[in-house]
C-alpha positions, 0 to 999 in steps of 0.5 A: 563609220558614224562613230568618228563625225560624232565624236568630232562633232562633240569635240568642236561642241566641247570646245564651243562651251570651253569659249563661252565658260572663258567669255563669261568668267570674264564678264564675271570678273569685269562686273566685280570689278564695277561692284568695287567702284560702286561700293567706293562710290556708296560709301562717299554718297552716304558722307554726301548724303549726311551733309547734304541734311545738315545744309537743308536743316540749316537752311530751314532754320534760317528762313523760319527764323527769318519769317517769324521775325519779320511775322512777330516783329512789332 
């Protein structure tokens, strides 16, 4: 007699767990697809990032030429 609601009880449990394994393999695949655009955007930044050294070399080199000129100009 207690055996039916116990087994129907573990049925909806089962159930419950089946959602919640459907629900997070969907946030799995929702967080890779945010890990893919985020190694584009990485390897754009590394570009950026060699640039960006380039830019600020130059710049100093510039105004240090620039100071020494004006500093050793006679």
């Amino acid at each position: 007699m207690h055996a039916h609601p116990l087994e129907a009880r573990m049925a909806h449990l089962e159930g419950g767990f089946a959602q919640i394994n459907e629900r997070l393999n969907s946030i799995d695949r929702r967080l890779e697809g945010f890990d893919r655009r985020f190694e584009g955007i990485d390897r754009r930044l590394e570009g950026f990032d060699r640039r960006f050294n380039w830019v600020i070399a130059l710049m100093v080199g510039t105004w240090s030429t620039t100071i020494l000129t004006i500093v050793f100009h006679h």
